[in-house]
NUSEVO-539949 format. One record per residue (C-alpha): x, y, z. Coordinates in steps of 0.2 Angstrom, whole numbers, plus 5000, padded with zeros to 4 digits. Layout:
REM residues N
XYZ...
This chain:
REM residues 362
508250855054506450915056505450935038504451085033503051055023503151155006502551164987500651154991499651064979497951114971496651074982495650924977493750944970492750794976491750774960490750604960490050634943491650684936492550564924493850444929495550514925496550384913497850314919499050174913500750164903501650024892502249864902504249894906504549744893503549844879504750024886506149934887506049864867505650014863507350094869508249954859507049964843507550174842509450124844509449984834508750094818510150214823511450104817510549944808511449934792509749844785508049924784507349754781507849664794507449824807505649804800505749604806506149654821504949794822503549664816504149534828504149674842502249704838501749534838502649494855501849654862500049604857500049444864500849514880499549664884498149504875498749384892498849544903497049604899496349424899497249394915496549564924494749514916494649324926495049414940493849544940492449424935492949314951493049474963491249494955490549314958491449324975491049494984489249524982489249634997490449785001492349804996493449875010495349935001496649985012498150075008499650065022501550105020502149935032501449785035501049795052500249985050498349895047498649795062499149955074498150095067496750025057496049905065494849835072494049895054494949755043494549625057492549685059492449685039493049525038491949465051490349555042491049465025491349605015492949605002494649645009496249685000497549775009499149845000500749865006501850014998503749965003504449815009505549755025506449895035507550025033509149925034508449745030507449765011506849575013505049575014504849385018504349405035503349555035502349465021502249295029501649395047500349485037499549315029499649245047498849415053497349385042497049195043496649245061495649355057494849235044494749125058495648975048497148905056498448845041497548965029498448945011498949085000498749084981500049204973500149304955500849454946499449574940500249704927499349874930499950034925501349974917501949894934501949714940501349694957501549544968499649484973499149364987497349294987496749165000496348984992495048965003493949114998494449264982493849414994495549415007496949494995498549574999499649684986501449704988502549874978503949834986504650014988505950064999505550105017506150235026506750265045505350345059506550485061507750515048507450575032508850505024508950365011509950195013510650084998508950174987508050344987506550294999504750374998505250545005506450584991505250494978503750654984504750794990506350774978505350714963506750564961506650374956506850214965506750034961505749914972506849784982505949634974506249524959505749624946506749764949505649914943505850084944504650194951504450384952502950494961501950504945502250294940501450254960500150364958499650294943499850114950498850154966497450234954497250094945497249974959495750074967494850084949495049894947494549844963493349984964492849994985491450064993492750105005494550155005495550165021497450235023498450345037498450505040498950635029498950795037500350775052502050845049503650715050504950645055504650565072505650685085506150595103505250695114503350705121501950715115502450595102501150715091502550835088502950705071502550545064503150415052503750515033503350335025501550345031501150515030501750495012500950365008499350425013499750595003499850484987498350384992497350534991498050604976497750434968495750414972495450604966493950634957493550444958491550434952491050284961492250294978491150354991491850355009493850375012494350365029496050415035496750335052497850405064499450325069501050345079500350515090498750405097499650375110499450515118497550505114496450435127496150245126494450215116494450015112493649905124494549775135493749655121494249765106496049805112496449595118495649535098496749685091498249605102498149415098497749485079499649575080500249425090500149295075501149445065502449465075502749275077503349295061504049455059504949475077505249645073503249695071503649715092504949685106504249525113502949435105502649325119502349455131501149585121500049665131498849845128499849975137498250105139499150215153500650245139501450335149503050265144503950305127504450125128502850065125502150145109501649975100500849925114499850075118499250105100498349915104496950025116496750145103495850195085495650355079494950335061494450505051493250495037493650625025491950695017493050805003494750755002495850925009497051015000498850924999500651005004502250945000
């Protein structure tokens, strides 16, 4: 099934002395004691002890978004102290997408000692939702490229736009962090949805998911938006890298491989740019292209493409799946065979800074 692109959006103005649009929503706790608080004076044969309740609610709620607010105030004050120079955010659909398609820009970040967060949309693979591996090849991924053998990983749950997301920062220095939605993902070419609607039903269908993790929370377009939104105004980057969000999907079978691309990453670089619109203070976005590369001459030297190689090497030690045989990657830069994609897309980078952010299509 081959999807045409429909229901254009308005284009984007790229004002940076616009102001900031709000976002944010009550926690799922405080939505869901609502819910119970409006049937509860349906049918509560006692006024007074509804209005216990009520004040008990409050109470509870006000301590709640008290620890949330103090919570996301520590961590900004020790993102402060710790990056005094740049903030790279990245913004991928997979785990491994930074590792094939962005880099070598996370890795010559790192090396420069700017800030890094990377966040990860949905979690595992299209028939396996666990996100253990993908998760612990990603830490691995960027010990490397930390260059600390062993690195250990400090984990929390920062509540932002109504959402809890799961958050990884290095022990050994605040500035590496990784995010976790836990979305479902989708197949490279198949459009359809497994046990949960995946991201293509969540943008073109306006439907709801739940993330695969513990929470269960749901999500619609509107809710990851708003959580992406508020993960770029909290962390507040100079720069803010995703996929590309122009290329039509799903993947077909045939040559060049540019006829389609991944629906998860096209997607979630379609919301990532939604998300920063009209941002003041985000100056440089830069969108990367991914799966039709391949048929792009190689442009990473032999250096560049065996760094980007060992960096996908410590993933896929953990997550076998990340490529066929960890043991034997190697850059393919011919790519002459459809085989060979993963390998291939090691020779190659082809990022796309977006002055104005172009118009979006359904």
């Amino acid at each position: 099934m081959w999807h045409s692109e429909k229901f254009a959006r308005s284009e984007f103005s790229w004002n940076p002395e616009g102001e900031p649009h709000a976002c944010g929503e009550p926690s799922s706790f405080i939505t869901g004691k609502l819910r119970f608080l409006r049937s509860y004076l349906r049918t509560s044969p006692s006024p007074r002890l509804f209005l216990r309740w009520l004040l008990l609610f409050l109470m509870l709620s006000a301590l709640l978004l008290s620890i949330a607010s103090a919570n996301e105030s520590a961590y900004r004050a020790e993102l402060d102290k710790a990056c005094v120079g740049s903030r790279v955010l990245s913004v991928v659909a997979h785990a491994d997408d930074d590792l094939y398609f962005i880099n070598p820009s996370i890795d010559e970040a790192i090396a420069r000692g700017a800030c890094v967060h990377t966040v990860v949309v949905t979690a595992g693979y299209v028939d396996d939702p666990n996100n253990d591996a993908r998760q612990r090849g990603l830490q691995a991924a960027y010990a490397l490229m930390l260059g600390e053998s062993g690195l250990q990983w400090r984990h929390s749950e920062r509540q932002l736009a109504g959402k809890i997301i799961e958050h990884w920062q290095a022990n050994s220095t605040p500035r590496i962090e990784l995010s976790f939605l836990e979305l479902p993902a989708g197949a490279h070419d198949d459009l359809r949805s497994r046990a949960r609607p995946n991201l293509y039903r969540v943008f073109a269908d306006d439907a709801a998911t739940e993330t695969t993790g513990t929470p269960m929370q749901r999500y619609n377009e509107s809710e990851l938006i708003a959580v992406l939104r508020a993960i770029i105004e909290s962390y507040d980057p100079e720069r803010l890298l995703t996929l590309q969000a122009t290329r039509a999907y799903p993947v077909r079978h045939s040559r060049p491989v540019g006829e389609g691309d991944h629906p998860d990453h096209v997607i979630v670089a379609k919301l990532t740019m939604l998300a920063a619109k009209d941002l003041p203070r985000l100056r440089h976005i830069i969108q990367h292209d991914d799966y039709p590369i391949q048929d792009r001459p190689a442009n990473l030297s032999a250096e560049q493409a065996a760094r980007k190689t060992a960096i996908l090497h410590a993933y896929c030690l953990q997550d076998r799946r990340g490529c066929a045989d960890p043991e034997r990657l190697t850059p393919d830069c011919d790519a002459r065979n459809d085989s060979h994609w993963g390998a291939a897309w090691l020779c190659r980078h082809y990022p796309s800074p977006v002055a104005r952010p172009a118009p979006i299509k359904r």
